[in-house]
C-alpha positions in Angstrom: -2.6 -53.7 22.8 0.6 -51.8 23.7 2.8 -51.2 20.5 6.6 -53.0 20.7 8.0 -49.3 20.7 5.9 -48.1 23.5 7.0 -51.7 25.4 10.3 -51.0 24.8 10.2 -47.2 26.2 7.8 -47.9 29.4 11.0 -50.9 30.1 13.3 -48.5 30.0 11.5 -46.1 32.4 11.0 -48.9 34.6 14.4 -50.1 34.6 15.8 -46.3 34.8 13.4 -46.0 38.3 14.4 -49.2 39.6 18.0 -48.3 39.0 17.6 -44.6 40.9 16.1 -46.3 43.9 18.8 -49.3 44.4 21.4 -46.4 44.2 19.7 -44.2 46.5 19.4 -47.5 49.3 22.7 -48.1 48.6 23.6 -43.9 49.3 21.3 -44.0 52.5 23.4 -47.3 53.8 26.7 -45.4 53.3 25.2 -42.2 54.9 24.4 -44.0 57.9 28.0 -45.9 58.3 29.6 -42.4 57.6 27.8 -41.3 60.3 27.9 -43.8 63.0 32.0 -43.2 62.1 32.2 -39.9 62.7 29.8 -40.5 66.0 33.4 -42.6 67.4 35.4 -40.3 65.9 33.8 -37.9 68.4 33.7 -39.8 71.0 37.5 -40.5 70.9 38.8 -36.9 70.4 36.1 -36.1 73.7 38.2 -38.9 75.4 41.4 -37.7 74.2 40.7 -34.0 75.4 39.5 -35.3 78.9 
């Protein structure tokens, strides 16, 4: 049987990880818009220049 203390300590691991991955999807999502902006940003100032 797992001791309260060690419970306690492996939830807190657990909810540490799960925390670190929702923020790194949430990183990756922004990435990609950031990316897809400065892709039309391009695009524009290529217009622009023609």
């Amino acid at each position: 049987m797992i001791n309260p203390e060690e419970l306690i300590i492996y939830a807190a691991i657990l909810g540490l990880l799960l925390g670190i991955i929702w923020a790194l999807k949430y990183i990756v999502i922004i990435d990609r818009k950031i990316e897809k902006m400065d892709e039309k940003i391009e695009r524009m100032l290529n217009r622009i220049k023609k």
